[in-house]
C-alpha positions in Angstrom: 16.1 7.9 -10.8 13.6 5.0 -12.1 11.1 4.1 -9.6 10.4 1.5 -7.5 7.1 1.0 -8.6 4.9 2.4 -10.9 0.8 2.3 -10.6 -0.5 3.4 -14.0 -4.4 3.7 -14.5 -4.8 0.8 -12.3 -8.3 -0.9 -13.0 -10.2 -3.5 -10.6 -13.7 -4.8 -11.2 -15.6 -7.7 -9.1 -17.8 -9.6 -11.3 -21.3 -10.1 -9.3 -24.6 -11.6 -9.8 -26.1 -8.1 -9.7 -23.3 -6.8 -12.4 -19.8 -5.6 -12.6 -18.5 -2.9 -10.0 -15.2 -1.5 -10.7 -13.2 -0.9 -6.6 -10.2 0.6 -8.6 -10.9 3.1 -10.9 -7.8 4.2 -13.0 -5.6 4.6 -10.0 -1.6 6.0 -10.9 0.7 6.1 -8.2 4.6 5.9 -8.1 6.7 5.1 -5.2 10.9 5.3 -5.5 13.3 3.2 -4.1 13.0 4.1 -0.1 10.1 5.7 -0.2 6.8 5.9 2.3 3.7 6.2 0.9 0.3 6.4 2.9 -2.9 5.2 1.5 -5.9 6.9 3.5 -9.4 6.6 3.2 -12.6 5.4 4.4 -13.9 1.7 4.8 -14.9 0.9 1.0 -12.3 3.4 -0.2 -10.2 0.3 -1.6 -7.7 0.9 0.0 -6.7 -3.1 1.1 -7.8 -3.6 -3.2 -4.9 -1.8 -3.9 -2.6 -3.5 -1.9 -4.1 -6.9 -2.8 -3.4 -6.0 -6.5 -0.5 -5.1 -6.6 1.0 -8.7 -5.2 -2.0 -10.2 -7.0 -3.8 -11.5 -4.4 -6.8 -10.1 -5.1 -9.5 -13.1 -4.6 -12.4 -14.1 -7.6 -14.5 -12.8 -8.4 -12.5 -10.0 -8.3 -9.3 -9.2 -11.0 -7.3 -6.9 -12.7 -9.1 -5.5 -15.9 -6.6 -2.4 -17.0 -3.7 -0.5 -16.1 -0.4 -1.4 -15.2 1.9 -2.1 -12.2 5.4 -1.8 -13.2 8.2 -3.0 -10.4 11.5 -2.8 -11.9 10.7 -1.7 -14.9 8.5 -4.9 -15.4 4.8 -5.2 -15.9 3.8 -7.3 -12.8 0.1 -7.1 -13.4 0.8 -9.4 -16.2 2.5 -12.3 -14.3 1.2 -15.6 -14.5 0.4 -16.7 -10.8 3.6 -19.2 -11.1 5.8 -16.2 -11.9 4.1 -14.0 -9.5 5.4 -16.5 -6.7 9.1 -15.3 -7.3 7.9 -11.8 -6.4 5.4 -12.2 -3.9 6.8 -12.4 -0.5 10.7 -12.2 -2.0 11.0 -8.8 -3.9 7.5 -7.2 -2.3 6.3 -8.4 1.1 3.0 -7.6 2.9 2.2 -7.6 7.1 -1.6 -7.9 7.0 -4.3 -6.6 9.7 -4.1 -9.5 12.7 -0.9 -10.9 13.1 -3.1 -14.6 14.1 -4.6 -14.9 10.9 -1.4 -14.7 9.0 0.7 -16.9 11.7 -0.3 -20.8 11.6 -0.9 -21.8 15.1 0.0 -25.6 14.6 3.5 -24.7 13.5 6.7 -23.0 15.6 8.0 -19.6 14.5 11.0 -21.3 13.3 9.3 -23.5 11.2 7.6 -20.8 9.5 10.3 -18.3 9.1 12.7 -21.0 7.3 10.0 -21.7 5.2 9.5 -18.4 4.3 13.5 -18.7 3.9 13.7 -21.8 1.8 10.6 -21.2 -0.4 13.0 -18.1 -2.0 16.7 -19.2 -1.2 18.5 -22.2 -1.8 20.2 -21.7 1.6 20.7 -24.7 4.2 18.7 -25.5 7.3 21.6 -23.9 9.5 22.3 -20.4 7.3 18.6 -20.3 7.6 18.6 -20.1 11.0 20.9 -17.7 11.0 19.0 -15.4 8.9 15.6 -15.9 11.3 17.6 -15.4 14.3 19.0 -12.0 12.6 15.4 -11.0 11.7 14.2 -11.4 15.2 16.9 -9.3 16.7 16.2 -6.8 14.1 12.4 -6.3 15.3 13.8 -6.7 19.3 12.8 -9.9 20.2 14.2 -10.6 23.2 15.9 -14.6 23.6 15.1 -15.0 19.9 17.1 -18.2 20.0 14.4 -19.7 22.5 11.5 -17.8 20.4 11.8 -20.3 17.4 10.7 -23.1 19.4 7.4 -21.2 20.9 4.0 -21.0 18.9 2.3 -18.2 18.3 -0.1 -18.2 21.0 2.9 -17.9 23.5 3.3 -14.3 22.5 1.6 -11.2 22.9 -0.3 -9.3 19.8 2.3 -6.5 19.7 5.1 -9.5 19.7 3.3 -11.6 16.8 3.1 -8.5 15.1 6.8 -7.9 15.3 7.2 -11.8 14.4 5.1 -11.1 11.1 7.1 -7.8 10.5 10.2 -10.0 11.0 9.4 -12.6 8.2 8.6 -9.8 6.1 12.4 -8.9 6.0 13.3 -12.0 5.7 14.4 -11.9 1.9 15.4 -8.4 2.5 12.4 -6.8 0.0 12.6 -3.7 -1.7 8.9 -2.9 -0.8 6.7 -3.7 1.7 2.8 -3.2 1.9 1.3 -2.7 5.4 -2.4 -2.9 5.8 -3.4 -1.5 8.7 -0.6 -3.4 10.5 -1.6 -1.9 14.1 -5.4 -2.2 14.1 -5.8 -5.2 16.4 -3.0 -3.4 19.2 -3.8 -0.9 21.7 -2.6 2.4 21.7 1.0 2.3 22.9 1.6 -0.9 21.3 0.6 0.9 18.1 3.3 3.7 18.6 5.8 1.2 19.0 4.8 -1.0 15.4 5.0 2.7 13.3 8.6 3.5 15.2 10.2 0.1 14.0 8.4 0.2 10.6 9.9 3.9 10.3 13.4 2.7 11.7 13.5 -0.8 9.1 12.7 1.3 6.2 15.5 3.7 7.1 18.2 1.5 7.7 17.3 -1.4 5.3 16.2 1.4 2.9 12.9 -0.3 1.6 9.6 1.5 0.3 6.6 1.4 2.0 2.6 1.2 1.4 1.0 1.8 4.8 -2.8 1.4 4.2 -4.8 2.8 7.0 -7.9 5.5 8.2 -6.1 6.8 10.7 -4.2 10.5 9.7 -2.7 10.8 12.6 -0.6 7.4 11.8 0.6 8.2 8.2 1.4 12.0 9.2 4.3 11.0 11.4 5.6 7.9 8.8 5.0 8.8 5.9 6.8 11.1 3.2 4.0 11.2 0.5 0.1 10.9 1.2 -2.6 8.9 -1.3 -6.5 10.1 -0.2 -8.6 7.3 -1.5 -12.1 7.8 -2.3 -15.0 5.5 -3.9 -11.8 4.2 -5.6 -10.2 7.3 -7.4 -7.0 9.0 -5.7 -8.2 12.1 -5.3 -5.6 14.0 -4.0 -1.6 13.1 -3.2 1.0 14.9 -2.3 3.4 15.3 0.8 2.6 14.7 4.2 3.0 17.9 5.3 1.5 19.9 2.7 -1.8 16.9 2.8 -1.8 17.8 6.7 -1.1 21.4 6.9 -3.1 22.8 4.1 -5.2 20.1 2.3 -6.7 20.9 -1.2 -9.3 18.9 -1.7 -12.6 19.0 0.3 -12.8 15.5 1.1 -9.3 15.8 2.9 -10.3 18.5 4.3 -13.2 16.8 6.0 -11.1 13.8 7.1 -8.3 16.4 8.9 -11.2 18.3 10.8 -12.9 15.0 11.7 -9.4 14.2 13.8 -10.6 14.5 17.3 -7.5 16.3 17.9 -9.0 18.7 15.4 -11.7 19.6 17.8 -10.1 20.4 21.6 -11.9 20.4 24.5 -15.6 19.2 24.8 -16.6 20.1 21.3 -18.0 17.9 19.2 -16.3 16.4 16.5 -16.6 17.1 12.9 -17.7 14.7 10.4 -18.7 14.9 6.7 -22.2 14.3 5.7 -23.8 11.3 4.4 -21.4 8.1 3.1 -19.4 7.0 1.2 -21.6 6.1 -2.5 -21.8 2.0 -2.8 -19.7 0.7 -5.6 -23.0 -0.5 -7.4 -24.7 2.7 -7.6 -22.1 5.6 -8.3 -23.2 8.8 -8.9 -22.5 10.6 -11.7 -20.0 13.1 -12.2 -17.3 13.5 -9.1 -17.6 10.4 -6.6 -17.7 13.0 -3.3 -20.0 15.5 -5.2 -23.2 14.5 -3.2 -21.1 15.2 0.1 -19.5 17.8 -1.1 -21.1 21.6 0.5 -18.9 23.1 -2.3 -19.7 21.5 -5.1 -20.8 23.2 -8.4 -22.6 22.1 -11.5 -19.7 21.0 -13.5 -18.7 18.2 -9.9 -22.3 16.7 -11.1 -21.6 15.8 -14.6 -17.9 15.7 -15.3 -15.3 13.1 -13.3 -12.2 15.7 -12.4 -8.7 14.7 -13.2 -5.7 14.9 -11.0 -4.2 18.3 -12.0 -0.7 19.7 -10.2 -1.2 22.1 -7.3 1.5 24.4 -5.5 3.8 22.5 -3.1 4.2 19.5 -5.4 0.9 17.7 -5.2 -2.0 16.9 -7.0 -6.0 17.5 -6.7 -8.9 16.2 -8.2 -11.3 18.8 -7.9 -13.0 21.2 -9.8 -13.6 24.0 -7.6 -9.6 23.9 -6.8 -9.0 24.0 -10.5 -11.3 27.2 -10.9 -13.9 25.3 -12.4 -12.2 24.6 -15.2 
């Protein structure tokens, strides 16, 4: 089966005063047609980079500088910003952080969604009602008929969120890219976001990219897990197998850092020191200077992902046997 998308030695530098920093650094991925990916990481990994690149949104100075990103069995990542219109927000939709910063607030719902509608199908004013009022109903607005005529202020975050998840589907995409879609929602709100984004992609049988920090999220969504670090995947694999018994040490360290991972009135577990800034890398591995397992090969070589048991891969040296 040909995948949805493939992510082949994706490269993305940011031109600065001080110099060139590279946020992506050779990042390969593939998602197939249905699939649910989970991007974890820190803040800084690049994780919201990798999202922004591949819909090339990605803001100057910052750009693509090598790799590819091939979506049916095209290379994307070459699209003029013209063509990239005609995929952007048709074929591959994104629901960004806060709901109000993607939502105008001078402009109804309705008006939104059928431009959403009308900007990608020659449809009439009438069918694209139709489709907006489907949408709604498909996210469980309730009196979505009435909800075309409010403004976005009228609603509740968890609502506007399922409003923005709503225009997402609206030209039925075959992928959708969620960046930390329930960040500004409390708690049970949240729970509520991940079961209808779980429940869309079944039944409308679309990929997805959820971008988050939180483990806890991706383990019960997700199929397939993508641990960002300093800009390198260094380990993927599937959920279960990332969760259960993760390979390399900087997973490790993000599962024990779950305060689930600690019970009662320990303290929690965290991994020493930070994450390296993007203008002064160190040498060899990224996580080596955080790493308490690190040996003298982690200082001076860059590890490449290399298949472990269960289907995944790990970059990491001391997994490998030092080789």
């Amino acid at each position: 089966m040909e995948p949805l998308i493939q992510i082949k030695n994706l490269r993305v530098d940011f031109a600065l005063r001080s110099g060139t920093v590279r946020a992506l650094r050779d990042v390969t991925l593939t998602i197939n047609k249905g699939e649910r990916l989970g991007i974890v990481g820190e803040s800084g990994a690049g994780k919201s980079v990798l999202g922004f690149s591949i819909i090339n949104l990605i803001s100057k100075p910052g750009r693509i500088t090598g790799g590819q990103i091939i979506f049916k069995g095209e290379d994307i990542a070459k699209y003029s910003l013209e063509k990239m219109r005609t995929i952007r927000g048709d074929r591959i939709s994104m629901i960004f952080q806060d709901p109000m910063m993607t939502l105008n607030p001078v402009l109804t719902i309705g008006t939104q969604m059928k431009e959403t509608i009308h900007a990608h199908r020659n449809v009439s004013n009438r069918e694209a009602e139709a489709i907006c009022l489907e949408k709604l109903r498909k996210v469980y607005i309730p009196s979505p008929e009435r909800r075309l005529t409010q403004y976005p202020h009228e609603f509740s975050g968890g609502m506007r969120q399922r409003i923005v998840i709503a225009i997402s589907l609206l030209t039925s995409p075959s992928l959708i890219i969620a960046d930390e879609p329930t960040t500004a929602l409390d708690v049970t709100i949240q729970a509520e976001i991940m079961d209808l984004l779980l429940e869309l992609c079944e039944t409308e049988n679309m990929g997805l990219i959820l971008i988050t920090h939180d483990l806890a999220v991706v383990s019960e969504v997700t199929q397939r897990i993508a641990v960002l670090y300093a800009g390198k995947v260094v380990e993927i694999g599937p959920t279960r197998q990332i969760i259960d018994t993760p390979q390399h040490p900087y997973t490790q360290g993000l599962i024990k850092a779950l305060p689930q991972m600690a019970g009662g009135k320990r303290r929690l577990n965290q991994i020493p020191g930070m994450m390296p800034s993007l203008r002064d890398m160190p040498s060899g591995c990224p996580f080596q200077p955080r790493c308490t397992e690190r040996i003298d090969k982690c200082i001076h070589e860059i590890p490449l992902l290399t298949p472990v048991e269960g289907g995944g891969q790990v970059a990491c040296f001391v997994r490998q046997g030092g080789m």
